[in-house]
C-alpha positions in Angstrom: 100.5 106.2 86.2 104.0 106.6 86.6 105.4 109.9 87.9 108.1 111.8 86.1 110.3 113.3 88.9 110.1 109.5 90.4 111.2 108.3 87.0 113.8 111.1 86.9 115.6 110.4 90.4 115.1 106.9 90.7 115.7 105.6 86.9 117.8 102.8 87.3 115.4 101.2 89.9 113.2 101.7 87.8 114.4 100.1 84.7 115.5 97.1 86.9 111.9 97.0 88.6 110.3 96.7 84.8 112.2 94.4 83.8 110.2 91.7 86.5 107.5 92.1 83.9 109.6 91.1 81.2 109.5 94.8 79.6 112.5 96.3 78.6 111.5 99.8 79.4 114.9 101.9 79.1 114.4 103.8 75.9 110.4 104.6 77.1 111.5 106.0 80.2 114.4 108.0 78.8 111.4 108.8 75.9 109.5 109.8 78.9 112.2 112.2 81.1 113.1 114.2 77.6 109.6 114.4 76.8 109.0 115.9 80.5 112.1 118.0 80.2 110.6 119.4 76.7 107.1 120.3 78.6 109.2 122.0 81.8 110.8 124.4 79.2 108.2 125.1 77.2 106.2 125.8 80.3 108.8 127.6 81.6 109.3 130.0 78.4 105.8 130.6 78.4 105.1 131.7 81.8 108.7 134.1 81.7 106.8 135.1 78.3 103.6 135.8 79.7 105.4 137.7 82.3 106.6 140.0 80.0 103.4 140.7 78.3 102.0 141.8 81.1 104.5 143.7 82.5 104.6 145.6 78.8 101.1 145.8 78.5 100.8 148.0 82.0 104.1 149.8 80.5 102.1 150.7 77.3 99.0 152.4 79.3 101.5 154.3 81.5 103.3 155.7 77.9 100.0 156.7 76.4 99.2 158.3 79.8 102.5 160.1 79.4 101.5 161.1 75.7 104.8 159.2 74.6 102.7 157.5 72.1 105.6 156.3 69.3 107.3 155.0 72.5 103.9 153.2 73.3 103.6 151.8 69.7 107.3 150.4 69.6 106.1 148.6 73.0 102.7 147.7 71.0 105.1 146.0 68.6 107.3 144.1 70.9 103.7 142.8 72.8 102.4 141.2 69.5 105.8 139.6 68.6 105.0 138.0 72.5 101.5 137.5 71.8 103.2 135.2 68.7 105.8 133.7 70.7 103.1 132.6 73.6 101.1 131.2 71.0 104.2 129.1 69.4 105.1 128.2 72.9 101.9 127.0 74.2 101.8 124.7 71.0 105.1 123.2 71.8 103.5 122.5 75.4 99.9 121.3 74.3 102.4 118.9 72.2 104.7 117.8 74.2 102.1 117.4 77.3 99.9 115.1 75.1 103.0 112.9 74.3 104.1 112.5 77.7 100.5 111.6 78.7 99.8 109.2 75.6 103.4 107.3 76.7 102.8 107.6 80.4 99.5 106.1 80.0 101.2 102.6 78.1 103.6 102.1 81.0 102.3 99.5 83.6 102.9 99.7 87.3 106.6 99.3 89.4 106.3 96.0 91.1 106.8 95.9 94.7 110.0 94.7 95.8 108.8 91.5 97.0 107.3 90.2 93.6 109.7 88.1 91.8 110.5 87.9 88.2 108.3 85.4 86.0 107.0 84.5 82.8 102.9 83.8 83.6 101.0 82.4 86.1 103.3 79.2 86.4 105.6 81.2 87.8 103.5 82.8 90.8 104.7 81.6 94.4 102.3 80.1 96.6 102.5 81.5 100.3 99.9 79.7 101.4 96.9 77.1 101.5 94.0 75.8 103.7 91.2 73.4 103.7 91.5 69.4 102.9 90.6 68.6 99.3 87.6 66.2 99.8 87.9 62.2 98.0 84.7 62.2 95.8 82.6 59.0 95.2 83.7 57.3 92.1 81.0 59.0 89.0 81.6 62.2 90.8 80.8 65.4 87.8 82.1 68.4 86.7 80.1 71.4 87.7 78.7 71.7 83.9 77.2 67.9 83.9 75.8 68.7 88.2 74.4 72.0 86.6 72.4 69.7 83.4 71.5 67.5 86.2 70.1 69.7 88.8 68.4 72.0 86.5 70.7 74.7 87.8 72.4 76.4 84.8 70.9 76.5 81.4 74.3 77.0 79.0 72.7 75.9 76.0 70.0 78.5 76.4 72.1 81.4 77.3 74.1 80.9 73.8 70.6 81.0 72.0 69.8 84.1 73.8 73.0 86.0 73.5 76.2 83.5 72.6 78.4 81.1 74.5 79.8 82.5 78.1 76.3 84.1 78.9 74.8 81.5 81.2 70.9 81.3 82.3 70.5 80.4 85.9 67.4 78.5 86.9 65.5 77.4 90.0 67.8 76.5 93.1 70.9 77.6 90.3 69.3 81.2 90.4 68.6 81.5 94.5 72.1 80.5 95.1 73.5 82.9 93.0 71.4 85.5 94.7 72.2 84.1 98.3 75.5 84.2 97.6 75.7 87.6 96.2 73.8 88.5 100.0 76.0 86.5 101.8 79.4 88.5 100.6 77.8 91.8 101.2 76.4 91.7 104.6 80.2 89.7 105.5 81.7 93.0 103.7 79.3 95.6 105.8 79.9 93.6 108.6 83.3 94.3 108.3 82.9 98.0 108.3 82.7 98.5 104.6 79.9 100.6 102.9 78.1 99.4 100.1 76.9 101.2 97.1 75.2 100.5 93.8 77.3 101.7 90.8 76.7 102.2 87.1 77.7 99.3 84.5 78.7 101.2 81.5 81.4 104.0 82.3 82.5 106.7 79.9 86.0 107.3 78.8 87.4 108.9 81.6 86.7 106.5 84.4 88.0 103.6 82.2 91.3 106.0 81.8 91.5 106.6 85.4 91.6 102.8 86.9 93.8 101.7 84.2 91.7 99.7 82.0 91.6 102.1 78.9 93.6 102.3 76.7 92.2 98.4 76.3 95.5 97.6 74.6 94.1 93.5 74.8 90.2 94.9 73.2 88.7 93.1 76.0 86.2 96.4 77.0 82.8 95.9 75.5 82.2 99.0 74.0 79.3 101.1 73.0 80.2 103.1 70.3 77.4 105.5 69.4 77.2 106.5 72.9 81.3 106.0 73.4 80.6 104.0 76.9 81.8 101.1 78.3 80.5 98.0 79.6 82.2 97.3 83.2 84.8 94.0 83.7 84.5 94.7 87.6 82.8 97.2 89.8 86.8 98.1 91.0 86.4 100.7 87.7 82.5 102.6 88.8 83.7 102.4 92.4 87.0 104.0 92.5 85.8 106.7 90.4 83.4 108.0 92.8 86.7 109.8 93.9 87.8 110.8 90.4 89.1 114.3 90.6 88.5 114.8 94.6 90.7 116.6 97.1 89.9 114.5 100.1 90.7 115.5 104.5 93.4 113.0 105.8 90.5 112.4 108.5 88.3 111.2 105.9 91.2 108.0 105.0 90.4 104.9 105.4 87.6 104.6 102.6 86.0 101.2 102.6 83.2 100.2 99.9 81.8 97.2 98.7 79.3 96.7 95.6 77.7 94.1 93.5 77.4 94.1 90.0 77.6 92.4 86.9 81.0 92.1 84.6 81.3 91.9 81.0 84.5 90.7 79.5 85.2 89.5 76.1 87.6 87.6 77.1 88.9 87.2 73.4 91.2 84.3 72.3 90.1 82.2 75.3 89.8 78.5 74.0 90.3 74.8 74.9 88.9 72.8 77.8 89.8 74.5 80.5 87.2 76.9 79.5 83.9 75.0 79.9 81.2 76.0 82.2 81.3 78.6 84.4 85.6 78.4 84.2 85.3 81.6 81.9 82.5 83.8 81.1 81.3 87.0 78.9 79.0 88.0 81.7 79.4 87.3 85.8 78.4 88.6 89.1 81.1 89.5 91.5 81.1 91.3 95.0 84.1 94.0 95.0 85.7 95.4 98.1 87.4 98.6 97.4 89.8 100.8 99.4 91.0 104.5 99.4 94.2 104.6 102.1 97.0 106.7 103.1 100.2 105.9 101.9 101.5 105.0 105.1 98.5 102.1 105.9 98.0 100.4 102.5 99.9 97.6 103.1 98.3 96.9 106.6 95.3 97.0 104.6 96.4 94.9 102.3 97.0 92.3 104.2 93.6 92.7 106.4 91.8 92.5 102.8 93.5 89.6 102.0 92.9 87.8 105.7 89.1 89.4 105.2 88.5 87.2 101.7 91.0 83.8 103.4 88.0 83.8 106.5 85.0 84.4 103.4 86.2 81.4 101.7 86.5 79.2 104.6 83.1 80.1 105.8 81.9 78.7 102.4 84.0 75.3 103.1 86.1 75.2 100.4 89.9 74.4 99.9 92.1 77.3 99.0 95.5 78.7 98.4 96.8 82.1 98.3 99.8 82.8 95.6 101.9 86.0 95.1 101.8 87.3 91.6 105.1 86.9 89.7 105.9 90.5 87.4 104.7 88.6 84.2 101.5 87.7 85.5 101.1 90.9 87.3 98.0 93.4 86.3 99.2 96.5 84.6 97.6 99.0 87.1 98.8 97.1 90.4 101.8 96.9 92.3 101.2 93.4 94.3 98.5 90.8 93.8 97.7 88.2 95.5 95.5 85.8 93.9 93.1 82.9 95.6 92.2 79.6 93.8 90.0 77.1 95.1 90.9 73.2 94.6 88.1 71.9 92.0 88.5 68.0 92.6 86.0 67.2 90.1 88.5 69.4 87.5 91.2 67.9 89.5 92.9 72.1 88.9 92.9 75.4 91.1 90.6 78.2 90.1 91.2 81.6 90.5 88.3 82.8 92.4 89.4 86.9 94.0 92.5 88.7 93.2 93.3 91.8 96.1 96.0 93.8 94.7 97.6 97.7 96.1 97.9 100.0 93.4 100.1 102.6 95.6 99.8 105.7 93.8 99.4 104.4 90.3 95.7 105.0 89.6 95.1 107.8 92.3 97.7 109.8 89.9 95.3 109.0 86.8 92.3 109.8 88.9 94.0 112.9 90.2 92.5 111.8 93.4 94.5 113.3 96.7 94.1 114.3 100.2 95.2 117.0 102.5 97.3 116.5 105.2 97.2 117.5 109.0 100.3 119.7 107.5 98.3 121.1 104.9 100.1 119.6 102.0 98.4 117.7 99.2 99.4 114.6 98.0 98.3 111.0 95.7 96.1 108.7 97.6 96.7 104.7 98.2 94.1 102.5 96.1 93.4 99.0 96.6 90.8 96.3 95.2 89.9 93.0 95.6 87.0 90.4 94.7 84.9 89.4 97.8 83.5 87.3 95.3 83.5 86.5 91.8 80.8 84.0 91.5 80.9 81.8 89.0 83.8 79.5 89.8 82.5 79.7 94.0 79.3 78.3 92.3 81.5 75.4 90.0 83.5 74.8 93.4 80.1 74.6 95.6 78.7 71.9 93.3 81.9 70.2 92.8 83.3 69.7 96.1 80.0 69.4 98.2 78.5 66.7 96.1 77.3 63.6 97.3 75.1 60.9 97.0 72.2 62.4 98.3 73.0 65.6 96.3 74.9 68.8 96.7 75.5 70.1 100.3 75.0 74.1 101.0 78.0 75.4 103.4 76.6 76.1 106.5 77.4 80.1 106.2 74.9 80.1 103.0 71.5 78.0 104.4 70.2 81.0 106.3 70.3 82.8 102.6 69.5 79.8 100.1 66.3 78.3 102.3 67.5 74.9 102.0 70.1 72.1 102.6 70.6 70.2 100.0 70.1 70.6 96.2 68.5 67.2 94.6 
């Protein structure tokens, strides 16, 4: 969430640093400032009122002390035409409070300086890429045919249990899911991050706080009789453990991983380049969460994003790491970078983890701070990143380690799977 007095001193910047998302955001913000102006007044008013209340009210008992009692009732008029004016005035502020947080709440993140301007993802800069893209026997398969063959994923049966994008995993299809789901969190504890087991369904207020309500795209499955929601990552439960919290500086860095489920409705998603496991209602992904001070995040930025470049090497596969352009940009985060792996069956990158630094964005939603060495309080650093989603790792696996013989386990994963070779 945007900060007024930011908005207020560095405006321009502001506007200009909006515009990288393609938002024209000039008339919001100046919306925004008057709106923050209004609720400083009003607040202002009322506490100079409330001031005078008091002061008359301690006046009145001294009067009637005095037995100067039509003095004391003249004072006993000019305290309820206060009591009125407080009233009015802390209308005015509930008002004018509620706007600002309703319009603060649709603004999206400032990008960092380094993101560039861009339409959508066609636009996102590649900074890097590793791993050779294997040659595949001719009659090599798309992960959904290797799945039908193997006995590995049951698609057909998932959309007669549920609907299409909830797949049933079966046999060696199920233990790699679960060995990979092992595999990423004992390379995250390793790594000096704690793991925890989170809710799926969150109320209101956590969805609020990481940015994800108010679902402007509807793509929160909601439970409405119990007004909860179902989670699209574990970035959402996890971050909220610190939800309202005055953290030490000494307790900074905070490092936590979890597993869990996602549900996304991932409405209007069509066409071909959906099929499989490309886009699903319900997948498992491994998070990595961080809580930083302001002065680190980007160091830990960049060892989150060299943490998830050495995961997917372990698991042999051919990557690249792009820079999010503004249009493609997340509304809560500040930079993103994105990983794909190189499907050669598909013959197309799939996004597989996206590690992004909110700054101060969602720790101002979450009202979640720290106190320094000097005593003062102020917004914490947040950042995320998958560590992994699952389901495209799994098409990638079966993809690009086909062969002959069957498909080849990475090394890394054989210790957690039981076996070689799936045939």
């Amino acid at each position: 969430m945007l900060i007024p007095s930011y908005v207020r001193l560095h405006f321009d910047q502001v506007v200009a640093a909006l515009e990288k998302r393609n938002l024209n955001a000039k008339s919001d913000l100046e919306r925004l400032l008057a709106l923050d102006e209004q609720r400083r007044a009003s607040q202002a008013a009322l506490d100079e009122t409330l001031a005078k209340g008091n002061a008359i009210a301690k006046e009145i008992g001294q009067l009637f002390k005095k037995g100067a009692i039509a003095e004391a009732n003249e004072k006993k008029e000019e305290s309820a035409q206060l009591k009125n004016t407080s009233k009015e005035l802390q209308n005015t502020l509930q008002e004018s409070t509620e706007k600002l947080q309703e319009l603060l709440y649709q603004l999206p993140n400032i990008p960092h300086k380094s993101v560039t301007k861009g339409s959508s993802e066609e636009d996102n800069e590649e900074i890097f890429q590793k791993g050779s893209i294997p040659s595949l026997d001719e009659g090599a398969l798309p992960h959904w045919e290797l799945a039908k063959k193997y006995n590995l994923i049951d698609f057909e049966l998932g959309a007669k249990i549920t609907g299409a994008g909830f797949p049933v995993y079966m046999g060696k299809g199920a233990k790699l899911q679960r060995a990979l789901i092992n595999y990423f969190l004992d390379y995250n504890t390793a790594a000096g991050y704690n793991e925890v087991q989170v809710p799926h369904m969150v109320n209101e207020a956590s969805g609020i706080g990481t940015g994800q309500l108010p679902d402007k795209e509807g793509q929160m499955y909601h439970a409405t009789e119990d007004d909860l929601y179902l989670i699209p990552t574990a970035e959402v439960p996890v971050t909220n453990i610190y939800r309202d919290t005055l953290l030490q500086e000494s307790n900074l860095p905070i490092q936590l991983t979890a597993y869990t489920p996602c549900f996304r409705r991932e409405a209007g998603s069509y066409g071909a380049h959906v099929r499989g496991l490309n886009r699903l209602h319900q997948f498992d992904k491994v998070e990595l969460v961080r809580i930083e001070h302001p002065d680190h995040s980007y160091k830990a930025l960049d060892t989150m994003v060299a943490h998830v470049s050495k995961l997917l090497e372990s698991l042999e596969l051919p990557y690249r790491i792009l820079r999010l352009c503004g249009g493609d940009l997340g509304f809560t985060a500040e930079l993103t970078f994105d990983f794909e792996i190189y499907s050669t069956a598909q013959s197309r990158w799939l996004e597989v983890s996206s590690v992004s630094n909110f700054e101060s964005f969602q720790a101002n939603r979450l009202k979640l701070r720290f106190k320094g060495s000097d005593g003062k309080k102020q917004l914490a650093h947040t950042l995320n990143g998958s560590s992994l989603a699952l389901p495209r790792i799994v098409a990638g696996i079966l993809e690009n380690h086909q062969t002959k013989e069957g498909i080849r386990i990475p090394k890394a994963l054989v210790p957690y799977t039981g076996f070689e070779l799936i045939n």
